[in-house]
C-alpha positions in Angstrom: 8.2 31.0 9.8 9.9 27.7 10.0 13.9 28.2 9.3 14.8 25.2 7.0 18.9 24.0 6.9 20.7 23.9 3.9 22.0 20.5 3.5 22.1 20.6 0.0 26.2 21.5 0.2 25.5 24.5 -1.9 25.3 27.8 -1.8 22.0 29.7 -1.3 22.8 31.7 -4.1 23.7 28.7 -6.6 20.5 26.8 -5.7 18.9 30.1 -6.5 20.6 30.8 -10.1 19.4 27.1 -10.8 15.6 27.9 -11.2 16.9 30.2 -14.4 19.1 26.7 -15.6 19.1 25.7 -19.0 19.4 21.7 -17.5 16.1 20.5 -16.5 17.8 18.8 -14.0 19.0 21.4 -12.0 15.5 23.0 -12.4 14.3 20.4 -10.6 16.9 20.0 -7.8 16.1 23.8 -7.3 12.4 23.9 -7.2 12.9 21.1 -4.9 14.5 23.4 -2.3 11.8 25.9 -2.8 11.4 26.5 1.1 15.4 26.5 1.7 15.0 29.5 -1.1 12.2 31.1 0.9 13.2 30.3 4.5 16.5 31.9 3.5 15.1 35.0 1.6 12.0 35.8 3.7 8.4 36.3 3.4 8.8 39.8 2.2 11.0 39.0 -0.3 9.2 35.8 -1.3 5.7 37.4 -2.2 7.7 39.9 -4.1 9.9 38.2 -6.0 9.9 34.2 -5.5 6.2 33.8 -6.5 6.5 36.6 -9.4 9.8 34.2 -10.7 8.1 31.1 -10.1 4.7 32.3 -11.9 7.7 32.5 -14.8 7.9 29.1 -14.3 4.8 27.9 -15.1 5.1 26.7 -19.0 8.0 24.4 -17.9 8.5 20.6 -18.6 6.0 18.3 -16.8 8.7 17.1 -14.7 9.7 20.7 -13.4 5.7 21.3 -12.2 5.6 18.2 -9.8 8.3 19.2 -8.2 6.7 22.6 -7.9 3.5 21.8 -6.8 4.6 19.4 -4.5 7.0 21.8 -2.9 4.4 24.5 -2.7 1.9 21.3 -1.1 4.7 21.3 1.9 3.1 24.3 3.7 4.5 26.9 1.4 1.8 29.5 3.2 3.9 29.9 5.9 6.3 31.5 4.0 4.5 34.0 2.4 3.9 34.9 5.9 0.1 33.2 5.8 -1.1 35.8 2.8 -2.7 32.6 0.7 -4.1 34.8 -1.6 -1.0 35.4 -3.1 -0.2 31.3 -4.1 -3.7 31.2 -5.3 -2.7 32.8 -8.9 -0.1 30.3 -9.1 -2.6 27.6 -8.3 -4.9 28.6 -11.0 -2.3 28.2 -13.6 -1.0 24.9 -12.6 -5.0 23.7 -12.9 -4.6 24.2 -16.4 -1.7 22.2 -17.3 -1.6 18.5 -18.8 -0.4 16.5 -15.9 -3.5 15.2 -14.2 -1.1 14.6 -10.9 -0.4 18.2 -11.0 -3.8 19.9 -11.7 -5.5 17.4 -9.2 -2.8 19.0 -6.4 -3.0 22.1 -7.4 -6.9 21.9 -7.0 -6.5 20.4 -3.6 -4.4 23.5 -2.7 -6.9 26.1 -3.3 -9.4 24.3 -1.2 -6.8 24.6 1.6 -5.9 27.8 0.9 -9.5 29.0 0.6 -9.7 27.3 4.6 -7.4 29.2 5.8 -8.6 32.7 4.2 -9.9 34.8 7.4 -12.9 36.4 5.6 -15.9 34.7 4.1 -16.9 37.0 1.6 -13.5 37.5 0.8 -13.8 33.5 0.3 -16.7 33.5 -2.0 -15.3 36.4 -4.0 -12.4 34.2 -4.5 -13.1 31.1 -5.0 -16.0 32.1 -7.9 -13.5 34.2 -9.6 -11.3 30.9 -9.7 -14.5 28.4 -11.0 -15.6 31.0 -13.4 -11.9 31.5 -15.2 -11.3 27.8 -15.3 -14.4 26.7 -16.6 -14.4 29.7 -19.4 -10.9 28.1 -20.1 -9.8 27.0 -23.7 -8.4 24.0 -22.0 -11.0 21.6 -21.4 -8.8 19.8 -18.8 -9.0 22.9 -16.4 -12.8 21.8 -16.0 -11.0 18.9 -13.7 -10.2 21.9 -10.7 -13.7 23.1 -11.2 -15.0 19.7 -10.5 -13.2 19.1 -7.5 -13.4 22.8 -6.0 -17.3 23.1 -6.6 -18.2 20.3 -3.9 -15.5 22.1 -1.8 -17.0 25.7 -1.6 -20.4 25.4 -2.8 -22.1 25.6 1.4 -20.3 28.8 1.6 -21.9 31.0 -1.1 -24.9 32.4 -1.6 -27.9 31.2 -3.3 -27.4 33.2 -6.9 -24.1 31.5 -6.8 -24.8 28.1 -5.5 -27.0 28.1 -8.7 -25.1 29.1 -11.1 -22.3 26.4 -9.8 -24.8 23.8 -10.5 -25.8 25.3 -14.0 -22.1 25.0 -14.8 -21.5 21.8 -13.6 -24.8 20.3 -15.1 -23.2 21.7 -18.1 -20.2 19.9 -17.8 -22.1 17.0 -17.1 -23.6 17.0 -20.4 -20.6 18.1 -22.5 -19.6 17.0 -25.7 -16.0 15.4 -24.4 -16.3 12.6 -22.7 -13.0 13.7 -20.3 -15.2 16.8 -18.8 -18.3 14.2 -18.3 -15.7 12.0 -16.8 -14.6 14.8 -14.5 -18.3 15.7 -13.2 -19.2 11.8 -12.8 -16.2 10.9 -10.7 -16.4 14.4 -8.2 -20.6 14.0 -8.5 -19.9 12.2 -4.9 -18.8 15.4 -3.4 -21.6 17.6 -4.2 -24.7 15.1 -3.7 -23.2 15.5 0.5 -24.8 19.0 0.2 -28.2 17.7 0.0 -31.0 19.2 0.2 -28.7 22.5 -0.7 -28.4 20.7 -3.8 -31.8 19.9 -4.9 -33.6 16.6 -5.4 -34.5 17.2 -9.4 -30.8 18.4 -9.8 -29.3 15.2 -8.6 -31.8 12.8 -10.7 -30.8 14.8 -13.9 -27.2 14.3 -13.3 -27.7 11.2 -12.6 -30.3 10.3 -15.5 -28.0 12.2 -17.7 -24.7 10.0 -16.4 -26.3 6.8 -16.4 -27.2 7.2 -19.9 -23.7 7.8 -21.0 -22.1 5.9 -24.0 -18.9 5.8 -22.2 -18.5 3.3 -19.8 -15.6 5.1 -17.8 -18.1 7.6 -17.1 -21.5 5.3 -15.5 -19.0 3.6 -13.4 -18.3 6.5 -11.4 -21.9 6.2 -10.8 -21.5 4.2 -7.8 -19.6 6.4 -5.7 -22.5 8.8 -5.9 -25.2 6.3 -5.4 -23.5 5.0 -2.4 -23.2 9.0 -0.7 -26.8 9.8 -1.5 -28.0 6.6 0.3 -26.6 8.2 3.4 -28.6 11.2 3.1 -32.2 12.5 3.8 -32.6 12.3 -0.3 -32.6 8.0 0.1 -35.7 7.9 2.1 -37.3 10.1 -0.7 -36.3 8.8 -3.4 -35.6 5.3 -2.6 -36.7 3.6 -5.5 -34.7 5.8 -8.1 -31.6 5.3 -5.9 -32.0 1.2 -5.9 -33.1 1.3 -9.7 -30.4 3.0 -10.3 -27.9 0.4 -8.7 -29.9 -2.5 -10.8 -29.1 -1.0 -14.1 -25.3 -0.7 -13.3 -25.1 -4.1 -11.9 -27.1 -5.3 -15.4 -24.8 -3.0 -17.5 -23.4 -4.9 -20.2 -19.5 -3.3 -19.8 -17.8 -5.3 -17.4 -15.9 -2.8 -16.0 -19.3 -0.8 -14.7 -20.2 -4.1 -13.3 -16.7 -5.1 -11.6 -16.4 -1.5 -10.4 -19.8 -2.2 -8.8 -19.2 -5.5 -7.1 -15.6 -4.2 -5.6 -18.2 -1.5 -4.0 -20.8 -3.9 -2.5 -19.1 -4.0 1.1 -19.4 -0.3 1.2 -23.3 -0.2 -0.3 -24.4 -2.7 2.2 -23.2 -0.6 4.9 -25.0 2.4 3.4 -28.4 -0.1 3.1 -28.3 -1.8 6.3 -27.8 -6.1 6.0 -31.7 -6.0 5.4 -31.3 -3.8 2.3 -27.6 -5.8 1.0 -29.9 -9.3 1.2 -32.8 -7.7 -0.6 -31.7 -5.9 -3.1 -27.5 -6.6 -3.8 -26.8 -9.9 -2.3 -28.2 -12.0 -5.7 -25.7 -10.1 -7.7 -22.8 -10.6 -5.9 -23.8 -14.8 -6.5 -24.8 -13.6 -10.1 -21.1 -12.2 -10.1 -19.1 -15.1 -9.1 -21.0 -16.8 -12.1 -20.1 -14.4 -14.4 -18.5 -15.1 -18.1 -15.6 -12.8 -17.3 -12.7 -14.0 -15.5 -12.9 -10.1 -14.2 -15.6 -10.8 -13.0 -15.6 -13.8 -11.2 -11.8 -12.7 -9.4 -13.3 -9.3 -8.1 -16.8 -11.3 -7.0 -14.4 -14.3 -5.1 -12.1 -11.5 -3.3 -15.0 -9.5 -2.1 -16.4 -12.7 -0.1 -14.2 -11.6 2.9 -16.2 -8.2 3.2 -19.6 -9.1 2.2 -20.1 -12.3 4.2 -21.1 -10.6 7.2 -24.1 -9.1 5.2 -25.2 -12.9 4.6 -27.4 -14.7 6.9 -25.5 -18.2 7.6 -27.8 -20.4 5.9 -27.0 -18.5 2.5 -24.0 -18.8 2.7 -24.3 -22.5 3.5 -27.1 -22.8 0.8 -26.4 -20.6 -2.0 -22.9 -19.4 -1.6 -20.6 -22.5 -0.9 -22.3 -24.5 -3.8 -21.2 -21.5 -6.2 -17.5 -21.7 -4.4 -17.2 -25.2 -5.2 -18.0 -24.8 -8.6 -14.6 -21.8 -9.1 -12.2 -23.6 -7.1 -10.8 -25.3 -10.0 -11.4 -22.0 -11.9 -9.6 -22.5 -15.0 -8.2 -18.9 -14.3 -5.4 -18.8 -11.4 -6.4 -15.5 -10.8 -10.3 -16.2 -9.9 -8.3 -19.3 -7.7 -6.1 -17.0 -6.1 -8.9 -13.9 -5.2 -10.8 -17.3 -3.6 -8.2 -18.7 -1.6 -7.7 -15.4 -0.2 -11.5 -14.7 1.3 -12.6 -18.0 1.3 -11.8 -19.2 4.8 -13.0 -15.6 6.2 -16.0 -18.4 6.2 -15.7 -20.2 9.1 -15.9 -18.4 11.9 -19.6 -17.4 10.5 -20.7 -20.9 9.4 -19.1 -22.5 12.4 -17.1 -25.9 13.5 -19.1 -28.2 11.8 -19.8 -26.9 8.8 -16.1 -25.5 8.4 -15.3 -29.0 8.5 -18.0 -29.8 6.0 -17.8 -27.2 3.7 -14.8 -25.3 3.9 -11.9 -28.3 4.7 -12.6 -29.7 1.1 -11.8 -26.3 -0.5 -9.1 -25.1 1.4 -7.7 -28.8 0.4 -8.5 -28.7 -3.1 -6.9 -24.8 -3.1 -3.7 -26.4 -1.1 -2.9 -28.7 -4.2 -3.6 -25.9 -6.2 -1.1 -26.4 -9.6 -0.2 -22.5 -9.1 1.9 -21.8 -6.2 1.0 -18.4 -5.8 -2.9 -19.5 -5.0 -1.1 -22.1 -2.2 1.4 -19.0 -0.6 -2.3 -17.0 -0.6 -4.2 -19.7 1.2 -1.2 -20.1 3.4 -1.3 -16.2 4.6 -5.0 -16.3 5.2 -4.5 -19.8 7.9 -4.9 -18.9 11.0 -9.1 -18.4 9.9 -9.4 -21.8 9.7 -7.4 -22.9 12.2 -8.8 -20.9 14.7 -12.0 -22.7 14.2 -10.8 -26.5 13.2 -7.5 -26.0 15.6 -3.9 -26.8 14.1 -2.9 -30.2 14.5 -6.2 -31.4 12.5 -4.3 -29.5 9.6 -0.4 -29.7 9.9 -0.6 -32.9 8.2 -2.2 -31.9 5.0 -0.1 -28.9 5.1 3.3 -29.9 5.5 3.6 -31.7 1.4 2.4 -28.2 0.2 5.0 -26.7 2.2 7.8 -28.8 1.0 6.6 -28.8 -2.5 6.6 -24.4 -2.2 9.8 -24.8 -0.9 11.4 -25.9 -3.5 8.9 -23.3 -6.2 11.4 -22.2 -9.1 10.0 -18.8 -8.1 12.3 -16.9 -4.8 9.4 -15.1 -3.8 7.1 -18.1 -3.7 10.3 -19.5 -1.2 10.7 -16.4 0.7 7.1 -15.9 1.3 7.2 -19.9 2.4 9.2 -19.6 5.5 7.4 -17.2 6.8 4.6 -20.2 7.6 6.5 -22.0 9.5 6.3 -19.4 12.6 2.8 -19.4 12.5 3.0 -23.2 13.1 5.5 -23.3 16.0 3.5 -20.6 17.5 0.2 -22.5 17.1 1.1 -26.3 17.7 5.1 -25.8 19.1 8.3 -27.5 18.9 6.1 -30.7 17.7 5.4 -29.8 14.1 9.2 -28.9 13.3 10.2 -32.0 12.8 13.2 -32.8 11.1 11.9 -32.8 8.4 10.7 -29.3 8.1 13.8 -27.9 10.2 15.7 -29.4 7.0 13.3 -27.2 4.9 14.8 -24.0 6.8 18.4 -25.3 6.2 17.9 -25.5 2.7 16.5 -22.3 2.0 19.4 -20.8 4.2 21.9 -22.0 1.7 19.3 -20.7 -1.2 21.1 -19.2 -4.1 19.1 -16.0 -3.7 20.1 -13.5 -1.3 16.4 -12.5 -0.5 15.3 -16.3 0.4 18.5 -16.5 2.8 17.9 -13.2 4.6 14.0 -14.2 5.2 15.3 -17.3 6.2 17.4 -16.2 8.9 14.8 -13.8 10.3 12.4 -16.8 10.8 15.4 -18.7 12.7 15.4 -15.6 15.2 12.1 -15.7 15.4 11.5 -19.4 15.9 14.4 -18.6 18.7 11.4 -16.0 20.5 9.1 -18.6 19.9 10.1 -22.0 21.4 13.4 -20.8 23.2 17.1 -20.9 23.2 17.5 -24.1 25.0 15.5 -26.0 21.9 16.5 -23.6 19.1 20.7 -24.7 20.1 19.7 -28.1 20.3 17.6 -28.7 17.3 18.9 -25.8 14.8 21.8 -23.7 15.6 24.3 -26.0 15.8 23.3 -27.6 11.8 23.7 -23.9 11.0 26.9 -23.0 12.6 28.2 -26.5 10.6 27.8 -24.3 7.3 31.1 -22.8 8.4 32.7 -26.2 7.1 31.1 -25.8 3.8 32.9 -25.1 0.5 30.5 -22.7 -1.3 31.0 -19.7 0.6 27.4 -18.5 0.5 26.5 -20.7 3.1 30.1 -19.9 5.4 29.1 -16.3 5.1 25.1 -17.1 6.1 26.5 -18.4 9.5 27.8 -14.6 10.1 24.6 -13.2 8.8 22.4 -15.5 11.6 25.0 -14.8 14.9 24.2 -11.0 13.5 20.5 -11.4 13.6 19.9 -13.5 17.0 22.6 -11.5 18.7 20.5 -10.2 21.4 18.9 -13.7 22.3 22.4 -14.6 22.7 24.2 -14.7 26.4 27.9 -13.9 27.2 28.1 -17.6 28.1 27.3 -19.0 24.8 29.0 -16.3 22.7 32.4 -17.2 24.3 31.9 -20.9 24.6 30.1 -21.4 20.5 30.4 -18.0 19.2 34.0 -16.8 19.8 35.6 -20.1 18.1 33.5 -19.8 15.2 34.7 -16.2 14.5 38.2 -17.1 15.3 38.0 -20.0 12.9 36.4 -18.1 10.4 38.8 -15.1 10.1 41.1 -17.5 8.7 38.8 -18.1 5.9 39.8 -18.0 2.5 37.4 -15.3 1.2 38.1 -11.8 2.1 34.1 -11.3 2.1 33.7 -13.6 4.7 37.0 -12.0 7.2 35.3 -8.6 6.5 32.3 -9.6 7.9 33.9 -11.3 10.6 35.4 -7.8 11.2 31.2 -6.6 11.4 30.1 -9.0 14.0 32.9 -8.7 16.2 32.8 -5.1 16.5 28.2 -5.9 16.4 29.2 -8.3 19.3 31.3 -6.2 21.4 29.1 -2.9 21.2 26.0 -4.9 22.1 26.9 -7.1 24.8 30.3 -5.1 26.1 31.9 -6.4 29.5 33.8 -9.8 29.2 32.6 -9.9 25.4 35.0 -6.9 24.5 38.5 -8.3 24.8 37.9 -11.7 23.0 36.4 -9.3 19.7 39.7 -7.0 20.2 41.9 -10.3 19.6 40.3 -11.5 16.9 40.1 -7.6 15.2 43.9 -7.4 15.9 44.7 -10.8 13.8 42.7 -9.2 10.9 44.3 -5.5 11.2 47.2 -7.5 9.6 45.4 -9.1 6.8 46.7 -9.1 3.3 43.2 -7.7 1.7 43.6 -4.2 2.3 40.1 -3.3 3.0 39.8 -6.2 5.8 42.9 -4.7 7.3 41.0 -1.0 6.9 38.2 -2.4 8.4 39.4 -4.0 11.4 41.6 -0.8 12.7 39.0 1.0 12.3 36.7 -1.6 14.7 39.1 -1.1 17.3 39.7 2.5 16.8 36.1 2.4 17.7 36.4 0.3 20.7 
């Protein structure tokens, strides 16, 4: 049994007392140290009296039981010295109670606990007592356990009981509340992997009985099953019911069946085969990106990335593409967006040629998109198109749509901005930062938000990797290190922030002749902020690079371990203390 440290600063004893607390939160912090309680306590004393107590415990506030059952998921078997037939009655209970998180773990457990049984009768035994009490359960929501644990035991039971599992679960299949069909429909997937155990007319009834369902949350979870069954023997029998079956969910007049449905189509046409995708799927998905729905049409646009490699090139060219053209001024951003995020996953199938035929005009048309959020998509998805057109063909139409995102009233549109410009100087070099751009990065290094200057400063170090020290001193660092001169302080203090980041491109050379100045001049500063984190890159610079680094950082720490702000003056004795 693993021993577990108490770092809780508590007594054993006081974490103990907690589980009886009238405060719900110290419920919590103590079933949270559940295996502190029973690593300290032992397994003896666990079966016989943790597990009774916690059993006590069962009725408690929703927060209380996911604690608990995700402190009994960590293992807890181990210390009940690997009896897991004695957390299986607490198991049972929790599958009963309202929190769908909970009952869903609690589920999961007893399939691992039923694993790790040594005995398979004693397994069967078990695990039909469990199914049996649940399902017979006043609470209908227990019936979600007996969903999930039925797939999970039913190959290891005999025949009387593997039929009277599927008697109860065609039952629940066919209940009267829609939550209990629910729960059949959506774990249905599990069970059909048992064919032929689980017999051809059983699966068409469920089936044929879940199809017909008034509730759309119910057929959706159709597809799942579908998708299993056409990777087992039962396809090639019943091939016909199985692809029938697909047609009326991807007819089915609830958009969400159908949308459910297309975001599944990769994984179909790997079940089919291309052959059976172009045949029997591949007019849908088109059929899709025409749809009335803007649903629709998003889900249809951001699966083209998966399913074009079920398409033979000249549909894509002859009856894909015209059907792109027609969303990429979408009317909805979001069906723009989902398109300028597959889109280009294009080219490399349709080749140089067409890219430039075909593609160029959309990924143009999607770069002057009027929502930024469609361009920042588009710009994390380059590389597909560039790869096949090259770079410098493209830097030119790019670089307006980078200056306009730049200066997007949105931060995250500007943080998620700069992080373009690496790809660039990686794929074309020094070239296509021209001053222009470089003034681009300056700007958003003196952005008002924090988040836009930190991303900022990470691309300058790794611009620095990219094209070298030698261009990055000549062309950048020295505009940066001038912020030092400027009144807002934001942009003083970004100078410390980028010698912090780039410290290790940085040589002992350079550092005393650029780097120790700038420190020295800016422990003077004005702000105390700014001397403090002086005080951080000093004592950064000297751990880091050491030898003839050292003494220049102690001089400058020894002016500040005299400064007027009290925590500067902390901060600095306590650099050199270090030293």
């Amino acid at each position: 049994m693993p021993k577990i440290e108490n770092t809780t600063g508590m007594p054993i004893n006081l974490i103990i007392d907690e589980l009886k607390s009238d405060d719900i939160r110290k419920r919590i912090h103590s079933v949270k140290h559940l295996d502190l309680i029973a690593s300290t306590i032992g397994p003896d004393r666990t079966k016989n009296e943790l597990i009774p107590f916690i059993q006590e415990l069962l009725d408690d506030d929703d927060e209380v039981l996911i604690e608990l059952i995700d402190s009994l998921s960590r293992n807890f078997v181990e210390f009940v010295g690997g009896q897991v037939q004695v957390l299986l009655p607490t198991f049972e209970v929790l599958c009963r109670v309202e929190d769908a998180s909970v009952r869903e773990k609690a589920a999961n457990q007893i399939k691992k606990c039923l694993t790790q049984l040594p005995e398979q009768k004693k397994v069967e035994e078990l695990s039909i007592g469990i199914i049996k009490r649940l399902n017979d359960s006043d609470y209908y929501m227990a019936k979600n356990a007996v969903a999930i644990l039925i797939p999970a035991i039913f190959n290891q039971v005999s025949q009387n009981n593997q039929n009277e599992l599927i008697n109860i679960y065609l039952k629940m299949s066919q209940d009267q509340i829609p939550q209990v069909r629910k729960f059949a429909s959506m774990y249905f997937q599990d069970l059909v992997k048992h064919f032929p155990l689980v017999n051809e007319a059983f699966i068409q009834n469920i089936l044929n009985s879940f199809i017909k369902d008034e509730q759309d949350f119910i057929r959706m979870y159709i597809v799942d099953s579908l998708i299993q069954t056409s990777k087992t023997p039962f396809f090639q029998k019943q091939q016909n019911f199985i692809l029938n079956m697909f047609k009326q969910l991807a007819e089915d007049q609830s958009w969400r069946v159908r949308y459910y449905l297309c975001d599944k189509l990769a994984e179909i046409g790997e079940a089919l085969s291309k052959d059976g995708y172009r045949k029997n799927f591949q007019m849908y998905h088109l059929k899709f990106l025409q749809d009335t729905e803007p649903e629709m049409k998003s889900i249809a646009a951001l699966k083209i990335e998966r399913v074009c490699i079920l398409m033979d090139p000249e549909d894509i060219l002859n009856k894909l593409i015209p059907l792109l053209k027609s969303i990429q001024c979408d009317t909805n951003a979001f069906v723009r967006n989902a398109l300028a995020s597959s889109v280009l996953a294009l080219c490399p199938i349709i080749g140089k040629k067409n890219t430039s035929e075909q593609i160029l005009p959309i990924f143009l048309t999607l770069l002057k998109d009027q929502d930024s959020e469609v361009r920042i998509t588009l710009f994390k998805k380059l590389s597909l198109i560039t790869n096949v057109l090259g770079v410098d063909s493209l830097s030119q139409s790019v670089i307006p749509a980078l200056t306009e995102l730049a200066q997007d009233k949105n931060w995250r549109i500007r943080a998620s901005t700069i992080e373009v410009l690496s790809f660039f100087a990686r794929a074309i070099g020094p070239e296509f930062l021209s001053d222009k751009v470089l003034k681009l990065l300056l700007d958003w290094m003196g952005d008002k938000v924090f988040s836009v200057r930190q991303t900022a400063i990470q691309q300058t170090a790794q611009l620095i990797s990219i094209l070298g020290f030698a261009w990055a001193d000549k062309h950048l660092l020295t505009k940066i290190w001038a912020f030092q001169q400027i009144q807002n302080y934001l942009h003083r203090i970004t100078v410390l922030f980028t010698i912090n980041n780039i410290i290790s491109q940085l040589n002992n050379d350079y550092i005393l002749r650029t780097i120790v100045p700038i420190l020295q001049s800016m422990s003077k500063d004005s702000v105390a902020n700014i001397r403090s984190n002086v005080c951080r890159t000093s004592i950064q610079l000297a751990k880091e690079k050491g030898g003839n680094i050292v003494d220049p950082m102690k001089k400058i720490l020894q002016t500040l371990s005299d400064d007027q702000d009290a925590e500067v003056k902390y901060q600095a004795k306590s650099s050199l203390e270090s030293l």
